[in-house]
C-alpha positions in Angstrom: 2.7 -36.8 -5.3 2.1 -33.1 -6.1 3.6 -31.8 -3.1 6.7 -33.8 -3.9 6.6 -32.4 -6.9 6.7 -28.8 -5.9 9.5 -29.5 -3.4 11.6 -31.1 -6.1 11.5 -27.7 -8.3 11.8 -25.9 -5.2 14.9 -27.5 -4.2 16.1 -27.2 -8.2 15.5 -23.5 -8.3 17.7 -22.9 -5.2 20.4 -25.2 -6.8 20.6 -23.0 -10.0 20.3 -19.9 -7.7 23.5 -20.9 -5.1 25.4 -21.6 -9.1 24.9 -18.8 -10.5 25.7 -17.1 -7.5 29.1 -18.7 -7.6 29.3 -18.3 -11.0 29.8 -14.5 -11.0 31.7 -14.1 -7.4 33.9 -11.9 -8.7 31.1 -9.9 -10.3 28.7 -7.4 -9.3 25.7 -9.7 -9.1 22.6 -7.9 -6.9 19.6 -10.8 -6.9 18.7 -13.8 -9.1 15.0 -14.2 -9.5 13.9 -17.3 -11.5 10.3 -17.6 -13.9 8.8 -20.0 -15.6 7.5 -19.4 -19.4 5.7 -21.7 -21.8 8.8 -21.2 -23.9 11.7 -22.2 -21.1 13.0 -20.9 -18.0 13.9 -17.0 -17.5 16.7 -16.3 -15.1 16.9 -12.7 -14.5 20.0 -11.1 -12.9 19.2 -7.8 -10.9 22.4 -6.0 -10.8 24.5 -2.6 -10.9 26.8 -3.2 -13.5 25.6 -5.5 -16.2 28.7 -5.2 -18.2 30.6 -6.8 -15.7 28.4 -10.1 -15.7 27.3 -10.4 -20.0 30.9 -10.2 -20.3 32.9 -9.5 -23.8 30.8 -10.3 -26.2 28.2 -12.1 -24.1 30.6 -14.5 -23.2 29.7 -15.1 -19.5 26.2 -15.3 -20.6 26.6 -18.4 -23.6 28.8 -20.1 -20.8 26.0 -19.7 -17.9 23.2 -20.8 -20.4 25.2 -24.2 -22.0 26.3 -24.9 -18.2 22.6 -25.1 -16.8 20.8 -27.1 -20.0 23.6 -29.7 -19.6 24.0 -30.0 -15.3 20.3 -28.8 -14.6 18.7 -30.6 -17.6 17.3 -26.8 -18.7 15.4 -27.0 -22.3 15.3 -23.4 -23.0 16.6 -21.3 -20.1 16.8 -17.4 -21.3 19.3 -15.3 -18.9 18.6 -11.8 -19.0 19.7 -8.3 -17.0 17.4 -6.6 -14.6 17.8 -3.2 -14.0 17.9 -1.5 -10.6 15.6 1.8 -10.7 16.9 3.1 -7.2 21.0 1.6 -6.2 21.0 3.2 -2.9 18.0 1.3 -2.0 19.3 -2.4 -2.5 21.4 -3.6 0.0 23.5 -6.0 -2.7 24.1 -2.8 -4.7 25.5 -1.0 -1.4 27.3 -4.2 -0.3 28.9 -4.0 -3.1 30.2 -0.8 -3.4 31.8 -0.9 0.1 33.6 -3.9 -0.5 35.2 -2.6 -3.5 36.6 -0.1 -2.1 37.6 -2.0 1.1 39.5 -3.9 -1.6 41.0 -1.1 -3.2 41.8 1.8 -0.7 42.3 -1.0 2.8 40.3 -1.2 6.5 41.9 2.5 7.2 38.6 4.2 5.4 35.8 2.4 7.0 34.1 4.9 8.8 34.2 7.2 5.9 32.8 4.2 4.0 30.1 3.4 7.0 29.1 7.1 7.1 29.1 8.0 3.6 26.7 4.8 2.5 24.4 5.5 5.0 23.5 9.2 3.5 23.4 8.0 0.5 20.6 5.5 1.5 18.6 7.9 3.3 18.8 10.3 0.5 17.4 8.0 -1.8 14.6 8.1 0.8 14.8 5.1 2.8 13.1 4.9 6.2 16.2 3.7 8.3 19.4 1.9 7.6 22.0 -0.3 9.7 25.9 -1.4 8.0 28.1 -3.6 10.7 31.9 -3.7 9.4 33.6 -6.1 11.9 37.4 -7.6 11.3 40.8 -7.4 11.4 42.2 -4.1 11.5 38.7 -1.9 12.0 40.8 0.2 13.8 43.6 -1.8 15.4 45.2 -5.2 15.1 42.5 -7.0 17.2 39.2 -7.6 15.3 36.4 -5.5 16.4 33.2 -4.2 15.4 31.7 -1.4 14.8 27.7 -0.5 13.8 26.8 2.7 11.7 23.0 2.9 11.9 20.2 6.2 11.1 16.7 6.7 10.8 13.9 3.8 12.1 14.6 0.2 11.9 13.1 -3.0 12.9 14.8 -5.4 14.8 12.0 -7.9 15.9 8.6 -8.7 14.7 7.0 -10.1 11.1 8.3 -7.0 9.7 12.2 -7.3 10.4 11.5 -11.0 8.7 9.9 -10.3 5.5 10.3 -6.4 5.0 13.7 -5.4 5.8 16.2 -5.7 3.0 19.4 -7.1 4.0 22.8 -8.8 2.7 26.0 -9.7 4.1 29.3 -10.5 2.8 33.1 -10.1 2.9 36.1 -8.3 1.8 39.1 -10.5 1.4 42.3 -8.0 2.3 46.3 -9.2 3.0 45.4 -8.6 6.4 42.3 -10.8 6.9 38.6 -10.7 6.0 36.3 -8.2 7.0 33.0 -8.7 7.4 29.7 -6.2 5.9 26.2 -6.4 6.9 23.5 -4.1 5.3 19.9 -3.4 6.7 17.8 -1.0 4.9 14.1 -0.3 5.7 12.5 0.8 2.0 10.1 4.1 2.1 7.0 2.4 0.4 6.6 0.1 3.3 3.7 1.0 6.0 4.3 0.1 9.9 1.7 -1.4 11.8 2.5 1.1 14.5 2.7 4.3 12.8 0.1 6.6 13.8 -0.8 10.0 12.5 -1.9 12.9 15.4 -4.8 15.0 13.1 -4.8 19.0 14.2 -8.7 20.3 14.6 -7.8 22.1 11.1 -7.2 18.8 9.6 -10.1 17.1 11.3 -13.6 16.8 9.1 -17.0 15.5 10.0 -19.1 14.4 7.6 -23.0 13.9 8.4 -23.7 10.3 7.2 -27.9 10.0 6.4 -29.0 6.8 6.6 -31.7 5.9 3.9 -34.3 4.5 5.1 -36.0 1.7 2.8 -39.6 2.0 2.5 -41.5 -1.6 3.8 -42.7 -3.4 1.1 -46.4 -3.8 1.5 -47.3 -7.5 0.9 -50.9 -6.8 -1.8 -53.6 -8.6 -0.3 -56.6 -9.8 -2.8 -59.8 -8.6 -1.9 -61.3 -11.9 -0.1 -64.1 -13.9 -2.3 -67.7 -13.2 -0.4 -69.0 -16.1 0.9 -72.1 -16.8 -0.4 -74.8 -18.1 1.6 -76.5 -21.2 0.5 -80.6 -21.1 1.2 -81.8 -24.3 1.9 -85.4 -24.8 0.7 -87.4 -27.3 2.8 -90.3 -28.5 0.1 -93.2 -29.9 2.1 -94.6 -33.0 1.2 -97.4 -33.6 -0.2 -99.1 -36.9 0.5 -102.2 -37.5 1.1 -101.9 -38.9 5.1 -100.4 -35.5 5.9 -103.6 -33.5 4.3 -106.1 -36.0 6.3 -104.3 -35.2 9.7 -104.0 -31.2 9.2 -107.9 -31.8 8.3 -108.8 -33.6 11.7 -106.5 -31.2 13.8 -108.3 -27.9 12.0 -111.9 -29.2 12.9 
């Protein structure tokens, strides 16, 4: 019964996710992360230009929030804007950017574009860093595809699953859609395979004494002596015994 539970909310919170999503397409939307509060549900929007997505006057917000207490049966749910510390390391934020000007300038700048994000993203410090722009028109009329990668990037492995950062998405054009993939490897992260070479300078040995813990003498109490019990042996005294020792003596 709980476990059905769980997966019921589960399967709500990626509902309200995919609808907000669609919700602000045509706004710059990052990530959607969902909590939940004794006072309601908070939806927090992680994203690059907040102005675009509270809309005039909040308006986009009041219509989000009315939308998901009447279809999602949502008591309280609070809708608020994150803010990203570092844009060049969020994939969304760099998806983003390169589609808006794919939609403004054409497919005619795209290895400017493919060249250009990726310093940016390894200037803000990250570790390695992969965009794929395939469509029509990147360069000629057939569709084809081209990969701008730098730095170290993993491809395979538990870390390429959980650790890489990545989004995808599209630029609708007259032409055709082209297609945007971004990979970014984030500096904080520590590889299983990294290893650091120490010079002799850099090299310390430290003597480690072991202490050595004194036994613990068990006290033993002085034994009780034994005292010896003296048996006396009383003779009797009758008279048949006297008259016997008498005869034997004479």
């Amino acid at each position: 019964m709980i476990e059905r539970k769980f997966i019921a909310r589960k399967i709500k919170v990626q509902e309200v996710e995919k609808f907000i999503i669609q919700q602000l397409e045509t706004s710059s939307n990052n990530r959607i992360e969902i909590k939940r509060t004794p006072l309601g549900e908070k939806i927090i929007v992680y994203t690059s230009r907040p102005g675009l997505i509270v809309g005039r006057k909040g308006e986009n917000i009041k219509r989000l929030t009315q939308i998901l207490k009447t279809k999602y049966n949502m008591e309280n749910p609070q809708i608020e804007i994150g803010e990203i510390k570092v844009p060049y390391l969020d994939p969304n934020t760099v998806l983003d950017e390169i589609i808006s000007s794919f939609e403004r300038f054409g497919p005619k700048r795209f290895k400017y574009l493919g060249y250009d994000s990726l310093s940016k993203i390894l200037g803000a410090g990250a570790l390695g860093a992969e965009i794929v722009i395939g469509g029509v028109g990147i360069p000629g009329e057939r569709a084809k595809t081209w990969r701008f990668f730098a730095g170290y990037l993993k491809k395979s492995g538990d870390v390429s699953d959980s650790q890489v950062l990545r989004s995808q998405g599209r630029a609708n054009l007259k032409r055709g859609t082209i297609g945007i993939k971004v990979s970014i490897l984030p500096p904080d992260l520590k590889l299983p395979d990294k290893i650091k070479i120490l010079k002799p300078e850099e090299i310390r040995v430290e003597e480690v004494k072991e202490e050595v813990k004194p036994k613990k003498v068990k006290e033993t109490k002085p034994r009780a002596k034994r005292e010896k019990k003296v048996k006396e042996i009383k003779e009797p005294e009758n008279g048949t015994d006297k008259e016997e020792r008498t005869q034997k003596n004479e």
